[in-house]
N, C-alpha and C positions, 0 to 999 in steps of 0.2 A: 181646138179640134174636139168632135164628138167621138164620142169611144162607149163602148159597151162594154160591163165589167165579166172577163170569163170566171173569175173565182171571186170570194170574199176578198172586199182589201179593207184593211183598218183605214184608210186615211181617205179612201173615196165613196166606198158602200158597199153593198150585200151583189152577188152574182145575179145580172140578169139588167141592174141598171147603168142606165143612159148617164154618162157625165160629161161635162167640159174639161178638158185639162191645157194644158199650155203643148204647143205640137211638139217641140222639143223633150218635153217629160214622157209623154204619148211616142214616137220615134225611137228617143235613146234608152230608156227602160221599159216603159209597160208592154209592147209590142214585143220587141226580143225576150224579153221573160215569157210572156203569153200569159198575160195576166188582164189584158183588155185586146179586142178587136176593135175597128174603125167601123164608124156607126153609118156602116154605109145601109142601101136601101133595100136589099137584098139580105144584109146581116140583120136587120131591124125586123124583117118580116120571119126568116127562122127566129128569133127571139120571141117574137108573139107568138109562133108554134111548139116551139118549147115550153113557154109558162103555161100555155095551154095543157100541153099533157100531164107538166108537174101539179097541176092546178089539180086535171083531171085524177090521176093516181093520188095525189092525196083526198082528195074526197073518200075513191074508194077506199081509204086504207081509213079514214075516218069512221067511214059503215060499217068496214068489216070492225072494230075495235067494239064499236056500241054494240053490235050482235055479241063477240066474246064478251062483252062486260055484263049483258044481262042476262046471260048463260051462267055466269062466273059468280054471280051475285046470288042465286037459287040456288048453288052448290055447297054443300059442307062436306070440305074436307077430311076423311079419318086417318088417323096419323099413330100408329100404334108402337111404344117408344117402352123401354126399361127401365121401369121407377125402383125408386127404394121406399123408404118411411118416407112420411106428411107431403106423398105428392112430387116430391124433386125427384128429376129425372135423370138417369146417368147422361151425359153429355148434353145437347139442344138438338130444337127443331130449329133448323137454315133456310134460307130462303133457297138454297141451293134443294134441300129436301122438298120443298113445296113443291117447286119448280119439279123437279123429278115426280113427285106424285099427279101433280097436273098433266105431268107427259106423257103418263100410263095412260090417264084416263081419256086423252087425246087433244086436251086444250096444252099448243104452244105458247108458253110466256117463259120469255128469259128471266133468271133468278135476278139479274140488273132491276126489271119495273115491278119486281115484291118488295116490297118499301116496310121492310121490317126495323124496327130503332134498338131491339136488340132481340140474340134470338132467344125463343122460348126455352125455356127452364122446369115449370112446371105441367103438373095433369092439368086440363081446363077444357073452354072452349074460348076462343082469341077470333078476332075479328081482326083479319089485315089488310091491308090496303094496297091494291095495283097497279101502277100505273101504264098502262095501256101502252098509249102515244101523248102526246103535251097535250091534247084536250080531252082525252078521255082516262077516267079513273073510276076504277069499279073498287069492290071489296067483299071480303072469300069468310070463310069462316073455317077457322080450324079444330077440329077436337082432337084433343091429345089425349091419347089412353095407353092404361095400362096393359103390355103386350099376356 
């Protein structure tokens, strides 16, 4: 039997493909869980309408990513924090703080895609790295000073 997968399955493929499976597997599981539809011809054709629009939405969401990233890129960050002696700063800068300063200034990025490996400690200026969406990554520049 043909079936059409509705969610990710480990053991058949990713949501949106066409498999064979034995009609009995297809009947007594996949179908009462709702985890495949019958690949009938009417199901087939909403399915080419559907990758269409996820095709679609992800493009745009691909455009809109490279616009923020080359926005994001031209930006230095200022980051004004409470040092003591040679620079060390009381607590760190978080990517939770980036995020927050990015949010004043009106660029949305969740502190999730500031791909920071540990946070800053010292006065400087740091170059971080963003990651957008899975194909796009830009990188910010931050200056930490003394308040």
């Amino acid at each position: 039997m043909k079936v059409i997968l509705k969610q990710d399955y480990e053991k058949l493929g990713k949501i949106g493909d066409a498999v064979i499976v034995k009609d009995g597997y297809a009947m007594n599981f996949l179908i009462p869980n709702n985890i495949v539809m019958k690949a009938t011809e009417g199901n087939l054709r909403v399915l080419e309408e559907l990758k269409k629009q996820k095709e679609k939405k992800l493009n745009k969401e691909i455009a809109d990513a490279e616009v923020l990233a080359s926005e994001l890129q031209k930006l230095t960050l200022d980051i004004k924090v409470k040092a003591g002696e040679e620079d060390r700063i009381y607590g760190s800068v978080t990517s939770q703080m980036i995020s927050e300063k990015l949010d004043e200034m009106g660029y949305k990025v969740d502190k999730k895609h500031i791909e920071l490996e540990e946070p800053i400690k010292e006065l400087g200026i740091f170059t971080v790295e963003i990651k957008l969406n899975n194909n796009v990554k830009s990188s910010i520049k931050i200056s930490v000073e003394r308040e």
